[in-house]
Backbone as CSV, one residue per row, in Angstrom:
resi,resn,N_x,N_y,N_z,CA_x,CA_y,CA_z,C_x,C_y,C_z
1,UNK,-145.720,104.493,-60.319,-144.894,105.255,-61.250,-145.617,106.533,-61.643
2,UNK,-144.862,107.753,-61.466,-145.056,108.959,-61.880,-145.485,109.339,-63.343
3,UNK,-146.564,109.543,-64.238,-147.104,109.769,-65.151,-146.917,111.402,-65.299
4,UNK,-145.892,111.944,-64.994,-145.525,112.828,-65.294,-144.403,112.883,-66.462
5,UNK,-144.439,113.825,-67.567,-142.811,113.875,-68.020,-141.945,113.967,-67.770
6,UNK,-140.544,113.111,-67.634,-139.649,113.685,-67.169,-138.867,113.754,-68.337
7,UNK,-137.549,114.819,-68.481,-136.627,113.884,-69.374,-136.191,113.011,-68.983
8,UNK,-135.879,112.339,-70.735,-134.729,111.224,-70.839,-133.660,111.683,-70.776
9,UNK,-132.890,111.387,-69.351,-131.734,111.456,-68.803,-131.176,110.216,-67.848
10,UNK,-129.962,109.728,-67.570,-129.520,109.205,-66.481,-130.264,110.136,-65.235
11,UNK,-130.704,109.637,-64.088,-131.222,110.017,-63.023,-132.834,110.412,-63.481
12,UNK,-133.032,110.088,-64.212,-134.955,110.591,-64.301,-135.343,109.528,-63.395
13,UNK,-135.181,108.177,-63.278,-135.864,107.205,-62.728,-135.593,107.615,-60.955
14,UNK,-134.539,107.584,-60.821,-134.277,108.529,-59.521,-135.222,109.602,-58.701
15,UNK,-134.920,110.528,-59.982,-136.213,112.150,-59.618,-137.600,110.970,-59.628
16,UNK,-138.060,110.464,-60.274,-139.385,110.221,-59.966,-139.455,109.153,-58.784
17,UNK,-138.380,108.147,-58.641,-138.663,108.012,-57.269,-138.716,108.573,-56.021
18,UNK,-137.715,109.393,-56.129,-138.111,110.308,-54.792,-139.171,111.257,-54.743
19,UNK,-139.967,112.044,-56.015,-141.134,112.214,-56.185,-141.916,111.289,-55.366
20,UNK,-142.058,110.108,-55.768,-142.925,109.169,-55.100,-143.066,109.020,-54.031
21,UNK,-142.172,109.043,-53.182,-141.364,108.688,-51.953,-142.298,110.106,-51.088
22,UNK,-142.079,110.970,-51.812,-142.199,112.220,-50.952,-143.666,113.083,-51.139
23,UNK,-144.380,111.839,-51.976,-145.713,112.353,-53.316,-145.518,113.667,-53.116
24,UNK,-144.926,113.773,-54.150,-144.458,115.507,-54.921,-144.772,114.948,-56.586
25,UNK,-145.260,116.261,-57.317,-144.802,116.104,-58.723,-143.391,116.032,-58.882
26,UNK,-143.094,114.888,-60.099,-141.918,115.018,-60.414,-140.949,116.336,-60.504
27,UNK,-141.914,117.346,-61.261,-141.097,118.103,-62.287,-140.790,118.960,-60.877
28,UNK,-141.551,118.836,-59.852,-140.599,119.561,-58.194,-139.673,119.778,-57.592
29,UNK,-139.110,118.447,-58.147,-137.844,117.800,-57.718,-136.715,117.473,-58.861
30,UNK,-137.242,118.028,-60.028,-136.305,117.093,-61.268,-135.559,118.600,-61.663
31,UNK,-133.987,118.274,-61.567,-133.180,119.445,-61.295,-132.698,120.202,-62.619
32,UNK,-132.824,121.003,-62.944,-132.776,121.441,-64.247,-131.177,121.370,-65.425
33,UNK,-130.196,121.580,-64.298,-129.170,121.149,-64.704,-128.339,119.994,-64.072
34,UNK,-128.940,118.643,-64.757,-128.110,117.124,-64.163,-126.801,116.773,-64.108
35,UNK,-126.093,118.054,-64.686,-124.515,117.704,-64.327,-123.536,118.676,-64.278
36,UNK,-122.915,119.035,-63.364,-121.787,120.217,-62.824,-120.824,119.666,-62.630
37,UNK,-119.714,120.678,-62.633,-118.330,120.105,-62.311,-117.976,121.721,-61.972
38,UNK,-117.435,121.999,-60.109,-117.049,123.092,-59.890,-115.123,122.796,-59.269
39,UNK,-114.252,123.700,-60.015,-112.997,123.249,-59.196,-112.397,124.469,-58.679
40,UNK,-112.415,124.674,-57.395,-111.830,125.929,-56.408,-110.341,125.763,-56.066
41,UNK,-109.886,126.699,-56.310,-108.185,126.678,-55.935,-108.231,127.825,-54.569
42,UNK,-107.103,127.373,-53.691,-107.087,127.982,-52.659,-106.548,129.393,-52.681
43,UNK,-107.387,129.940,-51.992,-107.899,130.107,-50.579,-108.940,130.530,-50.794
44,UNK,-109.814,129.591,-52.008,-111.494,129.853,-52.026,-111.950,129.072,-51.108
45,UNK,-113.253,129.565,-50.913,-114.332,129.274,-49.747,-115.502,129.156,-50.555
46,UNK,-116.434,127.635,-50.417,-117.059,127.683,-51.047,-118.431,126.849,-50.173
47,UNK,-119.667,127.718,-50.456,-120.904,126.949,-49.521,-121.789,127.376,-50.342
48,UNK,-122.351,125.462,-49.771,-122.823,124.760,-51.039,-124.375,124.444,-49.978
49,UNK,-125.371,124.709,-50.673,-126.338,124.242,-49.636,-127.160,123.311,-50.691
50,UNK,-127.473,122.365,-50.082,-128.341,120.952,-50.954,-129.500,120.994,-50.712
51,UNK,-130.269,120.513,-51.810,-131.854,120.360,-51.825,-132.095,119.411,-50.898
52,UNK,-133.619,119.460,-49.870,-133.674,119.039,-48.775,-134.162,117.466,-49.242
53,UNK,-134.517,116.980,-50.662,-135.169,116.153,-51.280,-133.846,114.773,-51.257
54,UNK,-132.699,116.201,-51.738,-131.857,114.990,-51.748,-131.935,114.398,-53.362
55,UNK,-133.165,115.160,-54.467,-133.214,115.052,-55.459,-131.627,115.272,-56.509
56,UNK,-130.921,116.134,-56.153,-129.901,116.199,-56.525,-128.592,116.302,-55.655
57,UNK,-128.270,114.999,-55.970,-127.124,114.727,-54.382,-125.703,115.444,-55.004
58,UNK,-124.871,115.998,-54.295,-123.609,116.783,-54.422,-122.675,116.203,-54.041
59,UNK,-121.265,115.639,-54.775,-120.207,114.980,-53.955,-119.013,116.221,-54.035
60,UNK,-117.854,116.157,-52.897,-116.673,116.515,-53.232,-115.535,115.751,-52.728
61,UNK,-114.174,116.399,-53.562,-112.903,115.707,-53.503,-111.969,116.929,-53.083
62,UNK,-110.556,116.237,-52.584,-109.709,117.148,-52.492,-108.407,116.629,-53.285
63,UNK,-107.902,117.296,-54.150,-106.936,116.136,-54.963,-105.953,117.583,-55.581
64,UNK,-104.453,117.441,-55.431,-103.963,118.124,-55.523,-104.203,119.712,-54.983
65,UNK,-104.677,120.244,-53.677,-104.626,121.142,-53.024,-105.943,122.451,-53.981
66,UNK,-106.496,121.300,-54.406,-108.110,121.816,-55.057,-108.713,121.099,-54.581
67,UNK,-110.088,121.976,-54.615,-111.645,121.291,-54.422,-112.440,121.264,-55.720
68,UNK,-112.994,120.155,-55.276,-113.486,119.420,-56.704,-115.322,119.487,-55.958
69,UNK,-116.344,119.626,-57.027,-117.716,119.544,-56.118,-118.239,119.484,-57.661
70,UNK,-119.230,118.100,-57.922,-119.678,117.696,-58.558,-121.128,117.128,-58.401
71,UNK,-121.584,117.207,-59.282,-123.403,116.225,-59.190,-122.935,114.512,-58.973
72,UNK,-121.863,114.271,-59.835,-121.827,112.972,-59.955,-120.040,113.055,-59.489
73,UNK,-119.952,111.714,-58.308,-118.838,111.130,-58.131,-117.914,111.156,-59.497
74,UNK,-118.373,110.177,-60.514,-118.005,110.416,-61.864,-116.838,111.293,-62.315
75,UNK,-117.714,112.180,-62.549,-117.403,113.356,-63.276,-115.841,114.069,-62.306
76,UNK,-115.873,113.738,-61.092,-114.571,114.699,-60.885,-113.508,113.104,-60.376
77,UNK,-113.936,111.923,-60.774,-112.963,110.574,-60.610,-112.257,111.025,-62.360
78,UNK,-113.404,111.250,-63.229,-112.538,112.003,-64.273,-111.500,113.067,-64.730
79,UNK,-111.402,113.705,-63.684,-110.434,114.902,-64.030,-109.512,114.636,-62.882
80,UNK,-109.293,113.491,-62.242,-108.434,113.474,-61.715,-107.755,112.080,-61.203
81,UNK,-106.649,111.920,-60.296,-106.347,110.772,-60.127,-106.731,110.095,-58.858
82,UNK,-107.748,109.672,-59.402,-108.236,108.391,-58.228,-108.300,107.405,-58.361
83,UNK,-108.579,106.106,-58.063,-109.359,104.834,-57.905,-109.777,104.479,-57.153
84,UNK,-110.954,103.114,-57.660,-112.066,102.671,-56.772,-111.457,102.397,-55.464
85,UNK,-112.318,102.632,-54.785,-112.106,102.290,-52.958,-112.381,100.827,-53.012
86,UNK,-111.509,100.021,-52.555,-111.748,98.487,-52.164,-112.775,97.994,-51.210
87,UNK,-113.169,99.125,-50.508,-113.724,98.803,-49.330,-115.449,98.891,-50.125
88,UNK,-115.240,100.451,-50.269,-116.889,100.924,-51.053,-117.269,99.860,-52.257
89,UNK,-116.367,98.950,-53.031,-116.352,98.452,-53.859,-117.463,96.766,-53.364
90,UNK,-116.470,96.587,-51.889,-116.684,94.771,-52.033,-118.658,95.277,-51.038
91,UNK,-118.621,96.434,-50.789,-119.929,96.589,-49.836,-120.975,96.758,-51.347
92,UNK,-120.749,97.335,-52.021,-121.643,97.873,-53.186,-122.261,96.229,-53.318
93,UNK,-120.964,95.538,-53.968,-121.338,94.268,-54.777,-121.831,93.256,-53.402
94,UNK,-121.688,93.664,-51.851,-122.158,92.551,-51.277,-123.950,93.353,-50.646
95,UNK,-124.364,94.140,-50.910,-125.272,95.297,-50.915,-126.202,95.677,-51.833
96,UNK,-125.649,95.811,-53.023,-126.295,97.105,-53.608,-126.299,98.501,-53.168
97,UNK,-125.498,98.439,-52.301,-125.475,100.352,-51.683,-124.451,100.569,-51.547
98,UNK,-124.465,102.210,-50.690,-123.183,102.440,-50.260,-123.677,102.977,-48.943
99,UNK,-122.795,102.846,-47.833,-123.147,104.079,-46.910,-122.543,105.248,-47.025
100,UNK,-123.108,106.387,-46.644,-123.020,107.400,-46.546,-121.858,108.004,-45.869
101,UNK,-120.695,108.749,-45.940,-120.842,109.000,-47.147,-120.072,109.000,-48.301
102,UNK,-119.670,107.890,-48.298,-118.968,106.931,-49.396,-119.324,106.943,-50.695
103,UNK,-118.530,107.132,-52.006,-118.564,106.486,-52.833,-117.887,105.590,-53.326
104,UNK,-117.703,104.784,-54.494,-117.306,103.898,-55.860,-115.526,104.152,-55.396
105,UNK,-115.227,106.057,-55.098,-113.736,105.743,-55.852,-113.492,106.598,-54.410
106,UNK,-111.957,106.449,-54.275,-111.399,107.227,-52.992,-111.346,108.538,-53.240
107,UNK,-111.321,108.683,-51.690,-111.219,110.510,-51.790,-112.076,111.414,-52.420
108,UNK,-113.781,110.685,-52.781,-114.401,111.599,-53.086,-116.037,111.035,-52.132
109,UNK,-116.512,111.894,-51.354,-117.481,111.946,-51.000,-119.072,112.829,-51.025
110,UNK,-120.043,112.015,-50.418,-121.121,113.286,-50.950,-121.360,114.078,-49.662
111,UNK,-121.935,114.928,-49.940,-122.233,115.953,-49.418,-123.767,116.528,-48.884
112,UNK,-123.949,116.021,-47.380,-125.209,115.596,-46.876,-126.491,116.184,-47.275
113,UNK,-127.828,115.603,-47.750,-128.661,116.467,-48.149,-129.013,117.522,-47.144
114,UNK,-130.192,118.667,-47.426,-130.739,119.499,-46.492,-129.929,120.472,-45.940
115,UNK,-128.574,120.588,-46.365,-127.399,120.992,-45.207,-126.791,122.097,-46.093
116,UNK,-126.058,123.240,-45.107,-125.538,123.689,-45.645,-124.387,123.589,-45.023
117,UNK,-123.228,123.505,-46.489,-122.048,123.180,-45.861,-121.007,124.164,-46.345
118,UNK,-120.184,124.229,-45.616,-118.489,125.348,-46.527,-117.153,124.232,-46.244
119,UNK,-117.019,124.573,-47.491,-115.618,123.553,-47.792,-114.783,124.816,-48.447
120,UNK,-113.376,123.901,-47.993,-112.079,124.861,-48.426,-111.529,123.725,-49.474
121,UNK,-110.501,124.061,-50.212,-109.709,123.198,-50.654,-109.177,122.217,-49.323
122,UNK,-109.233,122.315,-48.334,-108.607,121.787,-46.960,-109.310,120.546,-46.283
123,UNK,-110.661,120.774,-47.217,-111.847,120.393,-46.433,-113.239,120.670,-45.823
124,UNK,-113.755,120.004,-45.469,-115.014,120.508,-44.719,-114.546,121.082,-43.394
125,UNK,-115.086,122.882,-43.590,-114.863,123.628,-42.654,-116.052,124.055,-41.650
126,UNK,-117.415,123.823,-42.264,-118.698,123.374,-41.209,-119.910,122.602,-42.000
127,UNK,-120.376,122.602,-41.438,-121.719,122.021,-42.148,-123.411,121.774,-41.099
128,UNK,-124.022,122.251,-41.463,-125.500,121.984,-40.284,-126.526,121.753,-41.223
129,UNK,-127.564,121.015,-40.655,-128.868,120.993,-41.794,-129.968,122.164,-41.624
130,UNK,-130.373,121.940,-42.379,-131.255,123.044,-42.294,-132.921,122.789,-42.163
131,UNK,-133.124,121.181,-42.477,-134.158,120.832,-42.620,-134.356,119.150,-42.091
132,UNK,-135.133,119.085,-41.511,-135.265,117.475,-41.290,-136.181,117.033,-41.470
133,UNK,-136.697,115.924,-41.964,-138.217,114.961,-42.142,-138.836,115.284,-41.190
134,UNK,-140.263,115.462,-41.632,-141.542,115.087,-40.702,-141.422,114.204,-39.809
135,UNK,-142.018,114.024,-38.973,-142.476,112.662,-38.930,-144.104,111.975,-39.425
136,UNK,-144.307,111.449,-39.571,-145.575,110.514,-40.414,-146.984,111.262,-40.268
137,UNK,-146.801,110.708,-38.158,-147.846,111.013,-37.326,-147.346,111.916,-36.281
138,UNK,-147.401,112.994,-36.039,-147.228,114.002,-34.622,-147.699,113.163,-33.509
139,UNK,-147.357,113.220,-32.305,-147.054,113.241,-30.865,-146.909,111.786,-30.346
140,UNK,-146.526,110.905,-31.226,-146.330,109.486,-30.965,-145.148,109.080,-29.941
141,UNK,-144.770,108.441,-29.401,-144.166,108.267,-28.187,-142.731,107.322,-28.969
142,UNK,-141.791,107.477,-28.134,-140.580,106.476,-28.888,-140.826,104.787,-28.498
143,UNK,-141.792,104.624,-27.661,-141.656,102.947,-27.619,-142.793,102.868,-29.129
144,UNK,-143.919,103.710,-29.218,-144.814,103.439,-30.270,-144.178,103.346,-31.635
145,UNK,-143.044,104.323,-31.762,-142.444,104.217,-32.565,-141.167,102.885,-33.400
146,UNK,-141.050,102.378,-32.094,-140.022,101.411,-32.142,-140.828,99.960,-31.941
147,UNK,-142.515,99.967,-31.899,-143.030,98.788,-31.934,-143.538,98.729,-33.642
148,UNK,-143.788,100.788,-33.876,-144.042,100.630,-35.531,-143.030,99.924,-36.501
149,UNK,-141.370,100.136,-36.111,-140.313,99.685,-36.659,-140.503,98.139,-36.431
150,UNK,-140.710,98.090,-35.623,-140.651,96.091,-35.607,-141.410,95.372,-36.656
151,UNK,-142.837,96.001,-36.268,-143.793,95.755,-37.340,-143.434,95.604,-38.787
152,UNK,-142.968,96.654,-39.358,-142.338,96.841,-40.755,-141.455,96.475,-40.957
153,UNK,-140.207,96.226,-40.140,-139.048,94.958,-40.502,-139.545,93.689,-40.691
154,UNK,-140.516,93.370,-39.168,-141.481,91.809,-39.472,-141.862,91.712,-40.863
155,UNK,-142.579,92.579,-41.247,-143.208,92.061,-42.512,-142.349,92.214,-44.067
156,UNK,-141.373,93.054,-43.404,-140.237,93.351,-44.803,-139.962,91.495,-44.924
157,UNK,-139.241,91.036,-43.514,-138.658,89.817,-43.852,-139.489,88.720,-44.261
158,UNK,-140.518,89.006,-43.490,-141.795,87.819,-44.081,-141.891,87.543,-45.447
159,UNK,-142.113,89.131,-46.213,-142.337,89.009,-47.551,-141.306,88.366,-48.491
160,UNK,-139.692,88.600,-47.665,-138.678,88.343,-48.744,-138.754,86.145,-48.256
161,UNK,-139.083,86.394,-47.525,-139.031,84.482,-46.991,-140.225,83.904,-47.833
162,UNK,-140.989,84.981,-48.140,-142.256,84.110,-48.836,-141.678,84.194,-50.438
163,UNK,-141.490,85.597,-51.000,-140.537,85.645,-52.431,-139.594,84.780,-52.459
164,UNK,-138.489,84.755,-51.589,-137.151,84.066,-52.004,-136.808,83.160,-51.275
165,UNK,-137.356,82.683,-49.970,-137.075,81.482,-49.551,-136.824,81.548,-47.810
166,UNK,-136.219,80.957,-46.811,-135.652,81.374,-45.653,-134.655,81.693,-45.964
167,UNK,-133.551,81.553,-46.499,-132.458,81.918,-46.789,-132.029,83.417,-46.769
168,UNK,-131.115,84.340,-46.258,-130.651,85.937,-46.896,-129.538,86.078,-46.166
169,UNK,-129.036,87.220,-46.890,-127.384,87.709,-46.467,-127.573,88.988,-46.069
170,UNK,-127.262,89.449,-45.110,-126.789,90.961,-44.883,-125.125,91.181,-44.106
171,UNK,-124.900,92.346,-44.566,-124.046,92.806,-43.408,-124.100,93.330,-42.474
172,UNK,-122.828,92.497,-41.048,-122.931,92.796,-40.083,-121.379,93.480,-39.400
173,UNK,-121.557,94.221,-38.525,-120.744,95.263,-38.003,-121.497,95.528,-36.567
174,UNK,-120.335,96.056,-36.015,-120.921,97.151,-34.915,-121.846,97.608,-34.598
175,UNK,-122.519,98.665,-35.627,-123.255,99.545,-36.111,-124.667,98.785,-35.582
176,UNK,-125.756,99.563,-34.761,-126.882,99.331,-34.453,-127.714,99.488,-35.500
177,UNK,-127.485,99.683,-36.682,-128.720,99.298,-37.713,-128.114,98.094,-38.350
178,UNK,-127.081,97.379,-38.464,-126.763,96.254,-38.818,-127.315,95.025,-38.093
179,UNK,-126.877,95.512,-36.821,-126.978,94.624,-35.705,-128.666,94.382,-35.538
180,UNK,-129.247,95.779,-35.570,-130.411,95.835,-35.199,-131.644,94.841,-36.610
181,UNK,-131.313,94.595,-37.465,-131.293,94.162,-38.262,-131.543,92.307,-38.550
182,UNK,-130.348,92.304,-38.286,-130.064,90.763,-38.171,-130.566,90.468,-36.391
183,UNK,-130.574,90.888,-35.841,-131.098,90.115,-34.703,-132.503,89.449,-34.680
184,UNK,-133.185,91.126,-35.413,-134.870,90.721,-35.666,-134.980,89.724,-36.395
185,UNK,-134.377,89.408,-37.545,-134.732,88.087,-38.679,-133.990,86.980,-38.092
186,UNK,-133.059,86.926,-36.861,-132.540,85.532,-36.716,-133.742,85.310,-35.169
187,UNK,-133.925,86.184,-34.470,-134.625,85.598,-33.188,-135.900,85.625,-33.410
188,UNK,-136.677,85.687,-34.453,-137.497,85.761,-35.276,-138.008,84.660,-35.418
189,UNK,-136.648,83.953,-35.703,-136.573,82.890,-36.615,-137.495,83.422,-38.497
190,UNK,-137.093,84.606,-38.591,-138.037,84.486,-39.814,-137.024,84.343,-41.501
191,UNK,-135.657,84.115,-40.730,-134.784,83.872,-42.088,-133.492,83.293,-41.388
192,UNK,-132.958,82.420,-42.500,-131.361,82.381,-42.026,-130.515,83.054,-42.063
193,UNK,-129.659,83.462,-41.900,-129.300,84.636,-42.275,-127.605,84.476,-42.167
194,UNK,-126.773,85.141,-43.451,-125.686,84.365,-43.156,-124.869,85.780,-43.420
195,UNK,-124.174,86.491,-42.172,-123.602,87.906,-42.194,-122.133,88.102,-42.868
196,UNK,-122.189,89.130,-43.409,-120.964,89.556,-44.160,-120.048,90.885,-43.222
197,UNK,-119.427,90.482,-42.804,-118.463,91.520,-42.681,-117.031,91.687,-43.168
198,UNK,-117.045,93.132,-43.817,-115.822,93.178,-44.783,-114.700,94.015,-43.977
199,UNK,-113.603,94.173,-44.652,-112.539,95.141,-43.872,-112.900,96.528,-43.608
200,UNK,-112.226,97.353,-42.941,-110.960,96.581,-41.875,-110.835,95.761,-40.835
201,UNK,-110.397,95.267,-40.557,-109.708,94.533,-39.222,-110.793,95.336,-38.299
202,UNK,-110.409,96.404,-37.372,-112.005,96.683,-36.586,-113.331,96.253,-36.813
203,UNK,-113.436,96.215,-37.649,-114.933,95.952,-38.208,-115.060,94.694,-38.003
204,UNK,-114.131,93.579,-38.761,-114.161,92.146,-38.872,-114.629,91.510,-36.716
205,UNK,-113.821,92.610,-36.078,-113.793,91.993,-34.732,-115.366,92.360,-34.336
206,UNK,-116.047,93.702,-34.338,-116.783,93.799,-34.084,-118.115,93.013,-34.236
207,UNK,-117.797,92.443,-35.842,-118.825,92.122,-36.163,-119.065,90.390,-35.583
208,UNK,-117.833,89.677,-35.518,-117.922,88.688,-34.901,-117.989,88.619,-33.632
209,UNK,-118.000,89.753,-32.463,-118.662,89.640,-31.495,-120.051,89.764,-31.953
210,UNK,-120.472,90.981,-32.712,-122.016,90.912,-33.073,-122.350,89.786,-32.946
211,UNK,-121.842,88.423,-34.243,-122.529,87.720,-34.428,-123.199,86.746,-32.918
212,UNK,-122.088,86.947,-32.293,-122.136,86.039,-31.019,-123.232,86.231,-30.172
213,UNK,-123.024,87.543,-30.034,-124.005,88.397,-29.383,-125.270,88.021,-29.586
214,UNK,-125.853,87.966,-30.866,-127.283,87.236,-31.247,-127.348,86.235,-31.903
215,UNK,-126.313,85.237,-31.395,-126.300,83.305,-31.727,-126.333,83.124,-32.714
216,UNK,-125.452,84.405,-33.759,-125.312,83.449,-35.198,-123.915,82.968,-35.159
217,UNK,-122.863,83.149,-34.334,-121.793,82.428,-34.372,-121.477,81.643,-32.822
């Protein structure tokens, strides 16, 4: 934990984790104004470029033939008519997350870090990054890299089998980090592992071939 000041605000614990994450001083990354609400009527054009930290994440909406671009999902589910996404909803509570780039309520999403993007009231009209992570160690090879990943999943699951038991849940899908995921902890044998896949209908099929695929069904 960062022994720096931050304010007391919603998101301080945030800024200092990604401080941590990135060992930066907090106050590097801790954004001076924690909450905006911008609304563009057409035929504005508006580009928005994000901190590469990701310290202050940006969402937008399109809701009644405006653009909505906010710090917090929140704040523009307030000024307008939305509700929670069923989908982002049952992943949060079977998770703790969201993927990207999803939030809580429909029709409003974030807006990728590092990147600069231009949105119309219409939509996202481009977007490119501008910046990408290091990597750790320079000139390492992709199998070295993908024996380092094994390593650190191995011991992620080890630790949670020694904390919480053999037992865990994740979700499974299509998606090669799902998949990639649950294969390591079931052929492992280093957990049981009992997969969730939620709607839609595509997903549900995919994921039960997944499961097949690496003998959990």
């Amino acid at each position: 934990m960062s022994d720096v000041a931050v304010r007391e605000r919603l998101g301080a614990s945030r800024t200092i984790g990604i401080a941590g994450k990135w060992k930066l001083d907090a106050k590097s990354v801790e954004p001076e104004h924690p909450a905006a609400l911008i609304r563009a009527q057409a035929p504005t054009t508006v580009q928005v470029i994000t901190d590469a930290w990701g310290a202050v994440p940006l969402f937008y909406g399109l809701f009644g033939g405006d653009l909505y671009i906010a710090t917090s999902p929140d704040l523009i589910a307030l000024c307008v008519p939305t509700e929670l996404d069923d989908l982002s909803v049952r992943e949060f509570l079977a998770t703790t997350q969201l993927s990207f780039p999803n939030t809580l309520f429909k029709d409003i999403w974030q807006i990728a870090p590092a990147s600069s993007t231009t949105l119309t009231p219409d939509g996202i009209v481009s977007s490119s990054r501008y910046w990408t992570p290091p990597l750790p160690i320079e000139g390492e090879s992709v199998p070295a890299w993908a024996e380092r990943l094994r390593e650190s999943v191995t011991k992620t699951f080890g630790r949670i089998r020694a904390e919480l038991g053999g037992k865990g849940a994740a979700t499974l899908s299509a998606g090669l980090d799902t998949r990639y995921l649950v294969a390591m902890a079931t052929r492992g044998n280093l957990l049981d592992v009992e997969a969730i896949t939620i709607s839609p209908i595509r997903n549900q099929e995919s994921g039960w071939r997944s499961a097949q695929h690496i003998c959990l069904a």
